[in-house]
C-alpha positions in Angstrom: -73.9 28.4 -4.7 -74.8 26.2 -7.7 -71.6 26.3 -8.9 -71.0 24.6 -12.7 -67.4 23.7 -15.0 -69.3 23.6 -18.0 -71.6 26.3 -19.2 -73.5 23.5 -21.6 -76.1 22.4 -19.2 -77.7 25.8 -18.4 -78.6 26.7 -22.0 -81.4 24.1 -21.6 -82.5 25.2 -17.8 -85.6 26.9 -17.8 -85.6 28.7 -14.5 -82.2 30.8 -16.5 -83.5 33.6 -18.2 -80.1 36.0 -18.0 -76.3 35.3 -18.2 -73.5 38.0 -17.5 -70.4 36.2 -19.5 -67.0 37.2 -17.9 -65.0 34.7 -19.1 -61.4 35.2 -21.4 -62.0 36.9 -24.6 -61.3 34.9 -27.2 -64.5 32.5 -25.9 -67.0 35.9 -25.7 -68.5 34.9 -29.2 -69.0 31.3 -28.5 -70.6 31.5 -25.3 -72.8 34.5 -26.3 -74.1 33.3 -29.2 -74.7 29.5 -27.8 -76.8 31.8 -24.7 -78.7 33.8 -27.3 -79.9 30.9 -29.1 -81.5 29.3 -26.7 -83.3 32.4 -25.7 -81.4 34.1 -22.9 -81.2 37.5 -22.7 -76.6 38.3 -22.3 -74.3 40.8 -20.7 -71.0 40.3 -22.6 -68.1 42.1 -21.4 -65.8 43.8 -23.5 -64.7 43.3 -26.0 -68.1 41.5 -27.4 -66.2 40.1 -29.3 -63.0 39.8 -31.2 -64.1 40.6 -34.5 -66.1 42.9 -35.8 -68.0 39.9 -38.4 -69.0 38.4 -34.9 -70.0 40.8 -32.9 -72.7 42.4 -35.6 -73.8 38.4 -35.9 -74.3 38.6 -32.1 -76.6 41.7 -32.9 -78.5 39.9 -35.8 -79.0 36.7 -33.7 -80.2 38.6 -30.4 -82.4 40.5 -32.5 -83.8 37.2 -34.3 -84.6 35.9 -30.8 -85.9 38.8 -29.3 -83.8 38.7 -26.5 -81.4 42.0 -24.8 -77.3 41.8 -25.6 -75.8 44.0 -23.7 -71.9 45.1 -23.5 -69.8 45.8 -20.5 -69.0 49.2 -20.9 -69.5 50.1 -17.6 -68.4 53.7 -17.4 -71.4 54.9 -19.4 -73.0 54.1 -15.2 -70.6 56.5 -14.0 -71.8 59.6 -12.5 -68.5 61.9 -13.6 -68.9 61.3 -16.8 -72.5 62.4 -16.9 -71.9 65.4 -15.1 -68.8 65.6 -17.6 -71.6 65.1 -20.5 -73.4 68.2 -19.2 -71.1 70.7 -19.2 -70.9 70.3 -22.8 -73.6 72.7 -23.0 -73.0 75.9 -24.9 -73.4 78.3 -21.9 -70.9 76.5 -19.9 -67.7 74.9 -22.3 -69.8 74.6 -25.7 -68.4 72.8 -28.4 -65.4 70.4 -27.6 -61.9 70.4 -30.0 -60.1 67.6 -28.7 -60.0 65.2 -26.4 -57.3 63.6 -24.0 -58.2 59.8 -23.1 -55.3 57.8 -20.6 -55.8 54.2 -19.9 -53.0 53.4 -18.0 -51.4 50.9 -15.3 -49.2 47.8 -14.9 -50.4 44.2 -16.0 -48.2 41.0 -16.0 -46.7 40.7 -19.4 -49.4 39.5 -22.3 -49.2 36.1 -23.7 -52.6 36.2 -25.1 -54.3 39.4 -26.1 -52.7 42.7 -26.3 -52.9 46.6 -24.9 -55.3 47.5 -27.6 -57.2 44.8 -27.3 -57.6 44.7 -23.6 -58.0 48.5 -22.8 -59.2 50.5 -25.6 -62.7 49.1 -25.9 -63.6 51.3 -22.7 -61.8 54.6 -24.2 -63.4 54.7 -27.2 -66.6 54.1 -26.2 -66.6 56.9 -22.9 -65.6 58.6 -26.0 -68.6 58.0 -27.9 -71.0 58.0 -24.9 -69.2 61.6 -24.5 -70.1 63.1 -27.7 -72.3 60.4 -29.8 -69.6 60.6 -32.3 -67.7 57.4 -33.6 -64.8 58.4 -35.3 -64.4 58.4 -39.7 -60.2 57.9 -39.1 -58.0 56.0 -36.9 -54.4 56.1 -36.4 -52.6 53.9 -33.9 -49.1 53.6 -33.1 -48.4 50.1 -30.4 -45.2 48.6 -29.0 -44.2 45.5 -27.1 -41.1 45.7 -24.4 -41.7 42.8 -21.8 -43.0 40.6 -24.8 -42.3 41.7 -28.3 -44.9 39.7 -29.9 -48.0 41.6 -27.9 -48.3 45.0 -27.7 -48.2 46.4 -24.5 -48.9 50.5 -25.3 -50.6 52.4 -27.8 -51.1 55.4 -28.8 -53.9 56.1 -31.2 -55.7 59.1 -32.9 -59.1 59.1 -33.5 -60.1 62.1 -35.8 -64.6 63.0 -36.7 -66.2 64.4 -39.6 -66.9 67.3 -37.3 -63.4 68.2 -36.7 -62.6 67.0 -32.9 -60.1 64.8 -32.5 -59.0 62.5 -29.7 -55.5 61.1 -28.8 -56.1 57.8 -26.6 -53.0 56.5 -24.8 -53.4 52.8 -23.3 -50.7 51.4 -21.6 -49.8 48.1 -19.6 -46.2 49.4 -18.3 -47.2 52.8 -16.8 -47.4 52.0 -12.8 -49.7 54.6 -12.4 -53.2 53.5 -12.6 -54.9 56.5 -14.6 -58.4 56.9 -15.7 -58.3 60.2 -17.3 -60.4 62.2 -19.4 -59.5 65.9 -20.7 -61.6 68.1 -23.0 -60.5 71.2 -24.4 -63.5 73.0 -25.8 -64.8 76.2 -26.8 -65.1 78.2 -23.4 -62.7 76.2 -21.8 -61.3 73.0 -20.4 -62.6 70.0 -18.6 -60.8 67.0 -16.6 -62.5 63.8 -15.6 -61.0 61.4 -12.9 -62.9 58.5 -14.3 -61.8 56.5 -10.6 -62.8 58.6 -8.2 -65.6 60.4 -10.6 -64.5 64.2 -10.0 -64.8 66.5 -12.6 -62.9 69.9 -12.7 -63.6 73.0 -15.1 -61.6 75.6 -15.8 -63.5 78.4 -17.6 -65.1 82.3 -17.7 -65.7 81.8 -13.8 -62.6 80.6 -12.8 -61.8 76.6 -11.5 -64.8 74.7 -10.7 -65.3 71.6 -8.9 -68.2 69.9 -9.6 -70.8 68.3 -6.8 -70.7 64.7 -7.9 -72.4 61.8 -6.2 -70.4 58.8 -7.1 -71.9 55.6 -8.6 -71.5 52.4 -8.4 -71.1 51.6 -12.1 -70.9 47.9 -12.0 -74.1 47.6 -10.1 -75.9 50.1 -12.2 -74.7 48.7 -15.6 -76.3 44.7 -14.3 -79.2 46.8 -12.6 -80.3 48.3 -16.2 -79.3 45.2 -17.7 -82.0 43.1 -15.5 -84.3 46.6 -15.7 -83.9 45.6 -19.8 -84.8 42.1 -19.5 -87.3 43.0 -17.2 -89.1 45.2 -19.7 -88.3 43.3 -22.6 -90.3 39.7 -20.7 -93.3 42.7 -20.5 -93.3 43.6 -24.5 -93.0 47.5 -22.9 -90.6 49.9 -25.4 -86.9 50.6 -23.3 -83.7 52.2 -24.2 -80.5 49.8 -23.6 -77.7 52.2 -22.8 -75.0 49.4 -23.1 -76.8 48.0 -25.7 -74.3 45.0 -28.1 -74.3 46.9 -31.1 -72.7 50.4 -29.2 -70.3 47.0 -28.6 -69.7 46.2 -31.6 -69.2 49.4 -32.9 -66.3 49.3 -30.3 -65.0 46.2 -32.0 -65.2 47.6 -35.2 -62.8 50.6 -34.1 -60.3 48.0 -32.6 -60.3 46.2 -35.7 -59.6 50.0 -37.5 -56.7 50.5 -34.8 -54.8 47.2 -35.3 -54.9 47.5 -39.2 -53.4 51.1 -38.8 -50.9 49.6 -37.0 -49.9 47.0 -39.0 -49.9 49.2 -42.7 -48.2 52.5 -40.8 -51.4 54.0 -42.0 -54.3 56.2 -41.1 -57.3 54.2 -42.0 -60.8 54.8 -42.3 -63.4 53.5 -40.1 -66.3 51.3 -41.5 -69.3 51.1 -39.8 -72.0 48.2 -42.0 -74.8 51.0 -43.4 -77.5 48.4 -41.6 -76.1 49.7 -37.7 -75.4 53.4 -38.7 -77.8 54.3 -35.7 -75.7 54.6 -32.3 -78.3 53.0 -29.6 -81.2 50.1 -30.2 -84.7 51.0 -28.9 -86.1 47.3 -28.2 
């Protein structure tokens, strides 16, 4: 493999036309935005980035060069959360109240970063992918154990103009690795094993378990991403499902989360008027 230390010389090589950036998060901005300007189409994974102000200048700046930015959120690939999608129909659960999110499972104790940070991005937007709802309030209680300086759980309330709510719990003490997703909802309730992509109802008919195909959500998400670029090099219209600004309306919620935590406050969440629209048609 052509294997490189220093992403620098690869802005400038011609035969790159695509880079999928995996590196710590604190350098997603830097090493997106150098790609984008020299014309490569970018997979970022989440976070975007770690502010809101950047990630919506990624947007601007991929749009500017005409290129596809494209976020990480890998679970809007997975096959039990579509089928999870569908039974949101109103002749089988109908509308949903609330929502149950866990995001749990043991990590090293946090030097850099923190719980919020590192594993709510993918919560709130399954959430969002969900419903197509980004939430108007945001209310997040964190604590630190191991190291008091980074939060290492959190548990945070997202309430929507349309009255469903959704209680997230992220956690990097629980030894449990869980993936969850609950919905209670008009006819009935819903849970989603987000690992192993099984979907149970409970409802009129009794308990259902629905026939579900697993994916392979990290080759689908880089298989749409190339399909994007792909399209894009051909000037044909395409829909980018992980597209950088359903990213950075992540980042914005993050941003709403953390400054919760730090006034004791519910706070409202402020999406720029300019990205009020939830997906980019390129």
């Amino acid at each position: 493999m052509d294997y490189r230390t220093d992403y620098q010389s690869l802005l400038s090589d011609p035969e790159l036309s695509a880079v999928h950036v995996c590196t710590p998060n604190s350098t997603h901005f830097e090493i997106a935005s150098a790609f984008i300007k020299a014309g490569k189409n970018v997979l970022v994974e989440k976070p975007l980035a770690l502010s809101s102000r950047e990630a919506y200048l990624l947007v601007e700046q991929a749009r500017a060069q005409k290129v596809v930015l494209s976020t990480g959120h890998s679970h809007r690939f997975n096959n039990g959360l579509r089928a999870l999608k569908s039974t949101l129909e109103p002749s089988i659960l109908g509308e949903p109240h609330y929502l149950e999110l866990e995001w749990t499972g043991i990590s090293p104790a946090q030097y850099q970063g923190n719980v919020i940070t590192n594993l709510a991005p993918h919560p709130f937007d399954i959430t969002n992918s969900l419903t197509g709802l980004w939430p108007d309030k945001i209310s997040c209680v964190a604590r630190g154990y191991r190291n008091k300086e980074s939060e290492e759980v959190a548990f945070i309330t997202c309430e929507y103009e349309s009255g469903l709510c959704a209680e997230i719990e992220v956690s990097m003490l629980d030894p449990w690795q869980r993936r969850n997703l609950r919905i209670v909802a008009e006819k009935g309730t819903a849970h989603l094993d987000l690992l192993d992509q099984k979907v149970v109802l409970l409802h009129q008919n009794g308990i259902v378990k629905m026939p579900i195909i697993p994916s392979n959500i990290l080759r689908e998400e880089i298989e749409h991403f190339a399909n994007c670029v792909g399209r894009s090099r051909l000037s044909q219209t395409f829909s980018n499902d992980s597209d950088g600004l359903l990213g950075a309306h992540v980042v914005t919620c993050l941003e709403a989360a953390r400054e919760s935590l730090s006034e004791e406050r519910s706070v409202e969440v402020k999406f720029p008027s300019l990205y009020s629209e939830s997906v980019v048609i390129n």
